[in-house]
N, C-alpha and C positions, 0 to 999 in steps of 0.2 A: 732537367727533369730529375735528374740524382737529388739535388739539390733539395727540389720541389718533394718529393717522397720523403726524404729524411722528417723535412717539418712536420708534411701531414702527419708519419705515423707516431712523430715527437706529442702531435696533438691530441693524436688517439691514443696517445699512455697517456698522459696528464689528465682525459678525459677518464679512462678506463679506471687509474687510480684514485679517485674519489675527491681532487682535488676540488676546494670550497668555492663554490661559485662567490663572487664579492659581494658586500653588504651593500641592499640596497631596499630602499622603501622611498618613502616621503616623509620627510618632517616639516613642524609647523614652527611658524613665527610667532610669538605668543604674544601673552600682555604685556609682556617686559619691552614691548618694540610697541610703536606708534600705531594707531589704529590701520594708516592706511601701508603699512609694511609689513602685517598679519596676512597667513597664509589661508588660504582659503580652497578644497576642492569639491567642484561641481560635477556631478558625476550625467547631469542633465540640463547640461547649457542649452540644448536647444527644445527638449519637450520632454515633460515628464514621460517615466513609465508605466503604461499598464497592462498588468499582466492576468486579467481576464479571468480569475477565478482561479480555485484549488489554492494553496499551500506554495509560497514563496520564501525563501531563505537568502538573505543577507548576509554572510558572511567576510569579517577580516582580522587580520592580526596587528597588535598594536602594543606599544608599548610607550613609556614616558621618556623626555632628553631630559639628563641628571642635570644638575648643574645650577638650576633656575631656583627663585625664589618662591614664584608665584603660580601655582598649577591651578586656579581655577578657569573653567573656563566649557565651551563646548567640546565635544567630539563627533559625535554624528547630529545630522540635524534630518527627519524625513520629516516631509508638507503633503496633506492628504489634501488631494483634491482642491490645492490652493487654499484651505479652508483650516485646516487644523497642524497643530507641529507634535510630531514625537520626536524624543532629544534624550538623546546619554550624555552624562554631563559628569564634568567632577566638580562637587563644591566643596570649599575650604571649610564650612562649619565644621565643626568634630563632633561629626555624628556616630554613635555607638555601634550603629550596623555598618558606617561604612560611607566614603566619601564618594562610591560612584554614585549615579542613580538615573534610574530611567526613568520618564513621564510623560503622560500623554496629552497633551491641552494643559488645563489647568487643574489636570486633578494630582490627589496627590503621587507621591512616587510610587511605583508598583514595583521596582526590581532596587535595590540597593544591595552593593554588596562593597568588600576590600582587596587589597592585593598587596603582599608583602613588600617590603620595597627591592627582595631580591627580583620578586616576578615584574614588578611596576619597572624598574630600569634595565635588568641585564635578560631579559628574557621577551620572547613573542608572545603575545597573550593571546589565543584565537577564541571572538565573541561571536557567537551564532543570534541572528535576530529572526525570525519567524513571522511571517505576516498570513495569517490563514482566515481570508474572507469567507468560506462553506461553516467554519466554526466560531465568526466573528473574533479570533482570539490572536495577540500577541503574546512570544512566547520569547524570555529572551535566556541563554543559555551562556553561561562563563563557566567553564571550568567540570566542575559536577555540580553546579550551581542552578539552577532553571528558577524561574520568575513566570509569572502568567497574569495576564492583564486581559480582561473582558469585556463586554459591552461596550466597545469602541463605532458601535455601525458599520463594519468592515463592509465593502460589499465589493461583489465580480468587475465593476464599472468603476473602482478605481484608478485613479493615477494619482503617483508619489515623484515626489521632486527628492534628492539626495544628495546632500551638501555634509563635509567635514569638515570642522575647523569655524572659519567666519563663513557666514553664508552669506550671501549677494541676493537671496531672494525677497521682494517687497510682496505683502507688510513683514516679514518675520525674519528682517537682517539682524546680523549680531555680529558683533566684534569679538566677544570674550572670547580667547582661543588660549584650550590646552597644550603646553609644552610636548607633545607627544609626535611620534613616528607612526604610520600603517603602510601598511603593504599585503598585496594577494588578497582584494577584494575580491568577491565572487557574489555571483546572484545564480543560486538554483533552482528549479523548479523540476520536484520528485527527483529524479534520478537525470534529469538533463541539465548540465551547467548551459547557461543562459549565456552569463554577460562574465568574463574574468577583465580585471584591470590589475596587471603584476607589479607597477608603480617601480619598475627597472629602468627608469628616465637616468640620462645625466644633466640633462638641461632641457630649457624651452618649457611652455606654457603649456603643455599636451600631455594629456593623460593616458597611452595609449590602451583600447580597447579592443583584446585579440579575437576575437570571436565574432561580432559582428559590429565592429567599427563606431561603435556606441564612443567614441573619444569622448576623456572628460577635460575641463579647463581646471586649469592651474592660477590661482594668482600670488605671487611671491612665492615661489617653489624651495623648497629646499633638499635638493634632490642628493639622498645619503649615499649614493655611490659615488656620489663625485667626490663627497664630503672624507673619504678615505685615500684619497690619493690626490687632493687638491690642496691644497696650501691656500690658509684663504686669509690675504692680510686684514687684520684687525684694526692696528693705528699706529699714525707715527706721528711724531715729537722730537722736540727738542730739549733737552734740559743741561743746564749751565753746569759748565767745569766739565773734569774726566770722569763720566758717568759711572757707573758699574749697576751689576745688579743680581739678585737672588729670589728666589723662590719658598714662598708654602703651598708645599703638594696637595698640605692637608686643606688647607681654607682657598686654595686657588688662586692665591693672591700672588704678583710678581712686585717688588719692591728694586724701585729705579734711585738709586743713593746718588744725588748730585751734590754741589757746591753750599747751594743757598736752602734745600727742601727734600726732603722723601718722597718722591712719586708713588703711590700705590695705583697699580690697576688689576681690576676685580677679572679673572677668566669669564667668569662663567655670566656676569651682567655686564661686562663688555663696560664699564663704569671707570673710570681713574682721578684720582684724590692729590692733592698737595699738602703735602704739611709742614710749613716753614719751620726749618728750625731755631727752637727758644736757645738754643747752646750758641747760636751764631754760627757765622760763616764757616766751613768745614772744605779746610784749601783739602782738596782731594788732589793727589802725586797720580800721572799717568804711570798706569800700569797698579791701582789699585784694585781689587778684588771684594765683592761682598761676598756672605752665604747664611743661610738661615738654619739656623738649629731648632732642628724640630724637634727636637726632645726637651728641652728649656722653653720654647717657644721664643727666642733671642734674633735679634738681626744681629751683626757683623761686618764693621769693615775691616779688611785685612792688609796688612804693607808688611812684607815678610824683609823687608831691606832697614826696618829701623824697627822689628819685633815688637809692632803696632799690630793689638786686634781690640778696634775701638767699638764698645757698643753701645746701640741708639735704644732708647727708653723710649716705647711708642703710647704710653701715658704721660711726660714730662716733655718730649720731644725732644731731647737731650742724649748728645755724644759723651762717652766721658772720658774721649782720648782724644788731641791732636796731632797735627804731624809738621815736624821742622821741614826747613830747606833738607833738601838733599838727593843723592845721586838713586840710580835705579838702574838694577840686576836682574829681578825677576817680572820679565814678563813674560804674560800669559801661564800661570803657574795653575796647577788644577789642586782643590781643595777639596776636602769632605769633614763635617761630623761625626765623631764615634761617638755613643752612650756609654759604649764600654769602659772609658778612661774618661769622659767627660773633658775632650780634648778635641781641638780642631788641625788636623794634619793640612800642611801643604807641600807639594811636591813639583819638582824640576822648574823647569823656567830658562829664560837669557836674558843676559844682557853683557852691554858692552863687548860683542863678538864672541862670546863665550855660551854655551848651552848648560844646562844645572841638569843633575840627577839628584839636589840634595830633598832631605825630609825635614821638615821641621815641624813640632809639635807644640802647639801652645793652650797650658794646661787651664782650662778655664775658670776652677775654682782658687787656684792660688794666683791666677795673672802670670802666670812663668812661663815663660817659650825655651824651648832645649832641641838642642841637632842631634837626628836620629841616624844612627847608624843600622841601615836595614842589615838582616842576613837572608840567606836565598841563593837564587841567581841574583847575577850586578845586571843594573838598569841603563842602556846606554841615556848618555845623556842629551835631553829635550825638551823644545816644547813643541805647542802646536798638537798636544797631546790634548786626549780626552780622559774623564775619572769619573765614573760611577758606582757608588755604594749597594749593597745590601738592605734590605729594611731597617736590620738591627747594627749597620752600619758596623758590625766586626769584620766584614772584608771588603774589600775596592776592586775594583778591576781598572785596570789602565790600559790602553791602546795606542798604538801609532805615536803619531808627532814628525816631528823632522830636526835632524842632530848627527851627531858622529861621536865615536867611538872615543875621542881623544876631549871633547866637548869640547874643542876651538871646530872659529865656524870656518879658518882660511882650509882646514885638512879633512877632505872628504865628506862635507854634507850632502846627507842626504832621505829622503823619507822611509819612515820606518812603519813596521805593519804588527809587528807583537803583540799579543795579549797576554797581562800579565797580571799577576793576583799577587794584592799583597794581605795579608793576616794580619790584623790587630793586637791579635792576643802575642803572637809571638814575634812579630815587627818583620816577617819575612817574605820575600817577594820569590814569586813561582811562573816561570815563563809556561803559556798555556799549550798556546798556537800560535798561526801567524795567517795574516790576510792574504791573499794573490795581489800584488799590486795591478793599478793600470796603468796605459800606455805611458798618459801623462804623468801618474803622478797623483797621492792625496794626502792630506791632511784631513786634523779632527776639530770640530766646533769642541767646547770647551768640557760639556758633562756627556756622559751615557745616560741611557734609561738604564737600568736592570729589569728583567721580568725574571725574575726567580721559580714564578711556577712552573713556567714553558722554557724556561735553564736558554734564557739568551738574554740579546740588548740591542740598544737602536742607538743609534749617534748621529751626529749629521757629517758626512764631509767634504772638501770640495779641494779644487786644484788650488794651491799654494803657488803656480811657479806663475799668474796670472792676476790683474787687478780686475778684471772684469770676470769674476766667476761665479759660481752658483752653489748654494749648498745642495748638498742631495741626501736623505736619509738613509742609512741604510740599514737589513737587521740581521744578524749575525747569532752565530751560538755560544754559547761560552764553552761548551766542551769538544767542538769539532770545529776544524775549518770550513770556510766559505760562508759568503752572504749574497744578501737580495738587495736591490734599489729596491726603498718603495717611497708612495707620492713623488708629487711632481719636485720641480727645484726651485729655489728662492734664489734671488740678486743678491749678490755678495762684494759689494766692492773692498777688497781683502790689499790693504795698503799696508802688509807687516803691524809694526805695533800700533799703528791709527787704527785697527779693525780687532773686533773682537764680536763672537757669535755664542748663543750656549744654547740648550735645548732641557725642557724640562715635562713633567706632565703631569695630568693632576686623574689619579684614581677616581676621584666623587662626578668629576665632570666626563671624565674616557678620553682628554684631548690632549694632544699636544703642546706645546709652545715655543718657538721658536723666536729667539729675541738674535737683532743685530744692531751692532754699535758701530759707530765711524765718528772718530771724533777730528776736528777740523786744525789742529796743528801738532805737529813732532814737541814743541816748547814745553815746556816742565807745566806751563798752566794753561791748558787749554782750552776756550770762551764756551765752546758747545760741544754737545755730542747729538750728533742724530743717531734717534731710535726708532727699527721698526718693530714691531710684531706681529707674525704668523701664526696660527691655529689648524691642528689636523684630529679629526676623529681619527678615535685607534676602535679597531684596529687596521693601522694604515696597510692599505691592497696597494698593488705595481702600478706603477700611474700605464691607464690605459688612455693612445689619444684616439682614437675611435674605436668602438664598441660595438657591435653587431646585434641589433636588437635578438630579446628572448620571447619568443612563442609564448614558449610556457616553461611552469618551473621546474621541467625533467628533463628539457631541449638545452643540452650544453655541445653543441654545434659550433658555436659560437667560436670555440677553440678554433677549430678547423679557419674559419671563414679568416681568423685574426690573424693565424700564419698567412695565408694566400697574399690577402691586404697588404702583410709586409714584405713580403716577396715580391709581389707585383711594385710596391712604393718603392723598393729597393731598389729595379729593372727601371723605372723611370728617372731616380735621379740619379744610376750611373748613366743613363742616357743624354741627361739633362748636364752633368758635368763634362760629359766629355764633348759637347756643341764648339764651337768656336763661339767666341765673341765677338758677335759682329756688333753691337750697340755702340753709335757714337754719340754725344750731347750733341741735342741741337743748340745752332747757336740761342745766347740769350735775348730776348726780346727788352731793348730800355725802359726801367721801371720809373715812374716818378719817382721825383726825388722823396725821401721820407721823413716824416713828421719829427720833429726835434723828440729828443727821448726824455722820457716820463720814465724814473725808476720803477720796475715794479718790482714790487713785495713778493715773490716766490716762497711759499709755505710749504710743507710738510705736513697741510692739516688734510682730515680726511677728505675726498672730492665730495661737493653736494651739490655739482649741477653736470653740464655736458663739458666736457674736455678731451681734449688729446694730446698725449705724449708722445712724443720722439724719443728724445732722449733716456739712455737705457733700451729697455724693455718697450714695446710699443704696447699701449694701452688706450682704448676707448672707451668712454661713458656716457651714456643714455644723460637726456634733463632733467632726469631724478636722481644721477649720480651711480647708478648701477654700471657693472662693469659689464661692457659687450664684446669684450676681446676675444674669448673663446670663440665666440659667435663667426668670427670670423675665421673660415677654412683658408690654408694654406696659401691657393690661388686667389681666392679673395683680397688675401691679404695683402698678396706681389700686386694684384690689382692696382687695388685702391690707396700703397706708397707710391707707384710708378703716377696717376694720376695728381694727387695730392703734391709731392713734391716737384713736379715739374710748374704744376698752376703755381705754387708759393715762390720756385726761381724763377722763372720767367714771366710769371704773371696770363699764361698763354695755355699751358695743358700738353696734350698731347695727342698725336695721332692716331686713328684707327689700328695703321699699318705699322706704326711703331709698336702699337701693342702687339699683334701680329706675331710680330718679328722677334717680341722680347717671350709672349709665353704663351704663341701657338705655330712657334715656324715650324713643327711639323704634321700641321695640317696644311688641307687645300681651302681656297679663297673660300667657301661653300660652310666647311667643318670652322674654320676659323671665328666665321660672324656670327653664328649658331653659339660658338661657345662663348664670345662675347657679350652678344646679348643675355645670357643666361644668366653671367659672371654680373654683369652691370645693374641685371634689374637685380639682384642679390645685395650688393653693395647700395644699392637706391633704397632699400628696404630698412638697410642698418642703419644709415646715414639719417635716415627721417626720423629715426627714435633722438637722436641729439639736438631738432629742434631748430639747428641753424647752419647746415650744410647741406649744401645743393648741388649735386652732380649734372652737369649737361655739355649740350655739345653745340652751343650757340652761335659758335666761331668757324665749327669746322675741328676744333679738337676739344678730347675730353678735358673739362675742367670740374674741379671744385671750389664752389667758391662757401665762402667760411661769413658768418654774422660773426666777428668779432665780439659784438656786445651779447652774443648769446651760445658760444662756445669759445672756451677756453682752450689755447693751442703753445706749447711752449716753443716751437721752428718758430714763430713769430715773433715771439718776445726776444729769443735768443737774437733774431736776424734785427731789431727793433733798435739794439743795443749793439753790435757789431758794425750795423751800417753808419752809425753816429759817433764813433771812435773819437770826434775830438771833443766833441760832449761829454762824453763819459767823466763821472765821475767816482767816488768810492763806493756810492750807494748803488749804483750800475755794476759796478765786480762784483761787488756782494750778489746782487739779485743773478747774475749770469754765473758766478760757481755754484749758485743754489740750481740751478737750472741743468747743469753740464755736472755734477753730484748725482745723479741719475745717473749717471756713465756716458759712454760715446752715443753718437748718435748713430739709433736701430742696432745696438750691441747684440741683438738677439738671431739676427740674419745676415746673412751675407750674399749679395746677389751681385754678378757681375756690372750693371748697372748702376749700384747703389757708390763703387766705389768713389767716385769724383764727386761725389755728394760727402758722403765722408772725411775724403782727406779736405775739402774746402771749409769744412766746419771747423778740424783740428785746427787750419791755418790761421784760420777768422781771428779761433779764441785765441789763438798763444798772443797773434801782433794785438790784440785788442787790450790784450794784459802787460805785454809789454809797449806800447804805447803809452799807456798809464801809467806805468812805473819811471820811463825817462823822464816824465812831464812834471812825477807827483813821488820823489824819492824821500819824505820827510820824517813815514814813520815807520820806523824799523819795525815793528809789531806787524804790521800789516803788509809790510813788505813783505816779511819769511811765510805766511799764510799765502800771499799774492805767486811767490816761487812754487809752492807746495800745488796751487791750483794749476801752473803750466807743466810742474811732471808729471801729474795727473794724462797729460795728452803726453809726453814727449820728455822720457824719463830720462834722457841725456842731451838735454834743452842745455847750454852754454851759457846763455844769456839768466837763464833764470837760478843756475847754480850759484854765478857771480852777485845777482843779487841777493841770494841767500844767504852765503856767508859776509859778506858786504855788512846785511844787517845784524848780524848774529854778533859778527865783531863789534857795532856798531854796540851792542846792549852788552859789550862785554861776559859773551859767553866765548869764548875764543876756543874751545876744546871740541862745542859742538859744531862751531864753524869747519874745525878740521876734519871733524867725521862728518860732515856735509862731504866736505871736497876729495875726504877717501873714498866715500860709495862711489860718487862720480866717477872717480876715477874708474874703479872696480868695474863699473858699469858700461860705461867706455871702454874698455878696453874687453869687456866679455860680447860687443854689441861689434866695433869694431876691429877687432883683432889687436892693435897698437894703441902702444901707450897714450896720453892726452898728455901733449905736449908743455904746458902752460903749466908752473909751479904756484903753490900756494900763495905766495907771498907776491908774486904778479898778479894775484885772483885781487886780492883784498887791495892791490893800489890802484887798476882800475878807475 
């Protein structure tokens, strides 16, 4: 009860002190997306309204999404009496009064007006529209603006239909839809609000209607609160060699620098470009670095280890630097732009068991790099640091990292939390503040944002001491201690120098960007890098996972209700932990035997039909490709793994009463079937948007059973390819580390339950990889890639150290073979207390 009082009154100061309620409206899918992925809302899905005479007000606030090309299009649509259409519209002509315009039928426009582009994107625009049948007169009101339209026929015995966006109503559908956001629709009549819709949705097709339940429908929603604390991935790719990559803030443009091409992908049209390059092959050295100079308008690739900073000519498509063999010291080093010297600084870094604090400066009109000796405070030495600029790029901020004091990594590493500033003008570095660590443990994705006006920054960071981790943004002040988490987190498979993350944003668009790299071998040349990217409108709110509807827009209540929710969520699952384990696996039911294996092709292209993922993260999507993860609540979720994976091992399902027992044993036989059927028809619901998943209970226990040819499931493929072990061939490892590349299987939960599902997977892959390897030991190349995929599960795997260095000798790299069988060691003996018995040189005769 202490407990319970502290929160409430925690809520009622957060409430009391004026804190901003989150950004929230509805935004539209526009022309720039396919007709039938345009957003659409119906404020009279089921019957138009009519409101019987006197003087009617329309009212809502709206505003444009920056970023787009293309703004022509609808915005409101009203249909009198199924017979006639009045419509606000923007058209692109350059008209002198003004790209909005109102019109009634076919006459001409009667209200045209403009909107600056500070009001048109960063501001709520509130449009009054007036429908007065006693006076036959429209009347439409922006601003101190007023408009009046006549002779329309208005009369007491009308009904209006009211559609924004694309309208669904026949004859008068239309697709053209304005890039824009609205919110706090209102319908008054005299001094009585009628109808309010506050468009405070996070999700789902429903429009709620607080006042008399008038709900309106949604199609393709794009609901802005979520859009602030949702991470919403974008696209992922692969591009050859050791990737890198940089940003124009100003054009939105992210630039992916591979081996053979330039990737460009557009933020804000969601659009990406290849541009082979005319200079040829450009062997990019892991642990290379881009960055774009905005003030030149220049791209950049940088290798601070051979005082390489090569630049690409995006008219010519031409490098006009390459890079010899050679060894590598700094990775993950953080870089910036200055105008001020018209110099690109880089700083700190590792390699070869050593952390850097140095500076180095390479001056860009003469081509000359020189080592800066800052003054200040000294910088301990690191990376795994973050660096973000100024506008005018005279001063940096640096944070965090992970390093020691001495910069060897065998003496004291460890995470570091400091913010520190360094000057351009006078090369000096100024220790600020320092972060509170956590429990675990963090590091910094590679850049900062700066926000200069509101004197703080965002970064992202995540646990370092972990390969399955998650980025988390967080926002911080530059002149005081402490920060906030906000949005939610992104999958991080963080493998030391194979990973690399950065975070950047674009002013014109308001978004974030969130780029991650994993590149698939330790080797000086490595074949791919997978790329993903993420996107967050700013300004990013604390990821909220449920949300307590809002009445109205002065009820902030909501506080109160969201402490309780997590008090009481909290009282459940220490209840829930502290259960005994009584779950045992039933035995397995014998499966036929299984179809000879067919490699398949595992991509990282975007989904565009029904699938489900395991592996990693668990993910589902609808037959259009749309993601219905969120959709599913907690218990749904134990659900429908617990059913799902028992029908895919044993072919068989499972029991009432085992469900029961796993996530209702403390109800009675009564409470328990109540909440299963509730739970069941819910998951029946989701399951029929994918089109080819069928949940029942044909047997006597629940199953799922799956259309293969019309959902996409990766436990299948995975199992397709482990049950065939002497089949397997190279193109089968391939497809299964693309597969088990997502992470463990269900990395995101842990249920008592789930573990013997888990550890069975680990085991599957590692004998299935190395089955392969005794049978198929010919190419050294593919063998240290093939070791690289069993530490992935099982970081002091024996078997797969020996044939790593095996092959490494084998290509006559004998140096990295030893620092192979050091880490191991290291690792072994910090995993098992004592040393690993077995010396190098019995490794390699094997």
């Amino acid at each position: 009860m202490r407990f319970l009082c502290i929160i409430t009154l925690g809520s009622v100061a957060l409430t009391s002190s004026g804190q901003a309620v989150p950004s929230f409206g509805l935004g539209f899918y526009n022309n720039e997306t396919v007709q039938d992925r345009r957003t659409s809302l119906d404020l009279t899905p089921e019957a138009a309204f009519a409101f019987h005479g006197g003087s009617v007000d329309l009212s809502f606030d709206f505003s444009f999404l920056p970023g787009h090309t293309n703004f022509f299009g609808y915005i409101l649509r009203l249909i009198k009496n199924n017979t006639q259409n009045i419509d606000l519209l923007y058209d692109k002509v350059n008209l002198a009064v003004g790209h909005f315009r109102m019109v009634a039928g076919d006459n001409p426009p009667f209200a045209t007006f403009t909107l600056d582009s500070g009001h048109l994107f960063n501001t709520w625009n509130t449009l009054h529209l007036t429908i007065d049948a006693g006076q036959d007169r429209l009347t439409l009101r922006m601003g101190k603006e007023v408009f009046v339209q006549n002779g329309l026929h208005l009369s007491s015995k009308d009904s209006f239909r009211i559609c924004f966006g694309a309208c669904p109503v026949p004859p008068f559908k239309t697709t053209d839809v304005a890039p824009m956001k609205i919110r706090d629709i209102r319908i008054t009549k005299g001094r009585d609000l009628l109808y309010y819709w506050p468009l405070n949705e996070e999700k789902g097709a429903t429009a709620v209607e607080t006042l008399a339940g008038k709900n309106g429908l949604v199609v393709n929603p794009l609901w802005l609160r979520s859009t602030h604390y949702e991470w919403k991935p974008l696209d992922s790719l692969v591009i050859d060699g050791a990737a890198s990559c940089a940003f124009d803030s100003r054009d939105g443009v992210l630039y992916l620098v591979g081996r053979d091409s330039l990737t460009l992908y557009n933020l804000s049209s969601g659009t990406r470009q290849a541009l082979p390059y005319a200079s040829g092959r450009q062997d990019l050295h892991v642990g290379n670095q881009s960055v774009f100079d905005a003030f030149n308008r220049k791209l950049y690739n940088i290798f601070p280890d051979q005082q390489i900073a090569a630049a690409f000519d995006l008219t010519s498509l031409r490098w006009d630097a390459k890079y010899k063999p050679g060894d590598i010291n700094f990775w993950h080093v953080n870089k910036f732009c200055s105008v001020l010297d018209s110099s690109i600084y880089v700083l700190n870094g590792y390699g070869h068991m050593r952390y850097r604090n140095s500076v180095f400066r390479y001056h860009i009109p003469t081509h000359s790099w020189e080592s800066v000796i800052p003054g200040g405070d000294s910088v301990v030495p690191r990376y795994l640091a973050a660096a973000g600029a100024t506008d005018r790029a005279d001063t940096l901020y640096l944070i965090g990292g992970y390093g020691s004091a001495s910069g060897q990594q065998i003496l004291s590493p460890h995470n570091l939390y400091d913010l520190m500033r360094f000057d351009v003008r006078t090369r000096t570095f100024k220790r600020l503040h320092e972060l509170s660590p956590s429990a675990d443990g963090f590091a910094f994705a590679n850049s900062l944002v700066i926000d200069q006006k509101n004197r703080c920054f965002y970064g992202l960071t995540f646990n370092n001491g972990k390969y399955y981790t998650s980025l988390q943004m967080i926002k911080a002040s530059l002149d005081a201690p402490g920060d906030q988490a906000v949005g939610d987190q992104i999958p991080y498979p963080f493998h030391d120098i194979e990973s690399f993350a950065d975070l950047y944003y674009s002013p014109s668009a308001n978004r974030f960007l969130a780029v991650v790299l994993f590149t698939d071998s330790t080797t000086t040349r490595p074949l791919h890098t997978w790329v993903h990217l993420y996107s967050l409108d700013g300004p990013p709110e604390p990821y909220i996972a449920e949300t307590a509807p809002v009445a109205s827009p002065h009820n902030h209540n909501w506080y109160i209700w969201t402490a309780l929710i997590v008090l009481v969520t909290g009282a459940a699952f220490y209840r829930y932990r502290r259960r005994p384990a009584r779950l045992q696996l039933e035995a397995p039911v014998p499966r036929p035997a299984p179809a000879p294996f067919t490699p398949v092709l595992v991509t990282t292209a975007p989904v565009t039909g029904a699938a489900i993922f395991l592996f990693g993260e668990m993910q589902v999507f609808d037959r259009e490709g749309n993601d219905l993860t969120r959709q599913f609540s907690p218990l749904v979720k134990q659900l429908f793994l617990l059913i799902l994976l028992y029908s895919l091992k044993n072919n068989r399902g499972v029991s009432s009463e085992k469900l029961n027992e796993i996530l209702w044993f403390d109800k009675d036989e009564k409470s328990a079937r109540n909440n299963r059927s509730v739970n069941i028809a819910k998951l029946k619901a989701l399951l029929d948007k994918t089109g080819g998943c069928n949940l029942g209970k044909e047997t006597g226990y629940w199953k799922i059973d799956i259309d293969v040819q019309m959902v996409r499931i990766d436990y299948l493929e995975y199992l397709a390819i482990v049950q065939n072990r002497e089949a397997v061939d190279k193109g089968a490892i391939e497809a299964l580390a693309t597969i088990t590349h997502r992470g463990s299987l269900l990395s995101d939960v842990e249920y008592p339950w789930l573990d013997p599902f888990k550890s069975d997977v680990s085991n599957h892959v590692i004998d299935t990889y190395l089955h392969f390897a005794r049978h198929n030991p010919a190419d050294p190349e593919f063998m240290i890639r093939l070791a690289d995929y069993i530490f992935y599960f099982d970081a002091v795997n024996e078997d797969a150290m020996i044939i790593k260095c095996r092959a490494l000798a084998q290509l006559g790299k004998h140096s990295l073979a030893r620092n192979t069988y050091a880490a191991f060691q290291k690792e072994y003996k910090h995993l098992y207390g004592q040393d690993f018995e077995r010396d190098f040189h019995s490794v390699l005769q094997q």
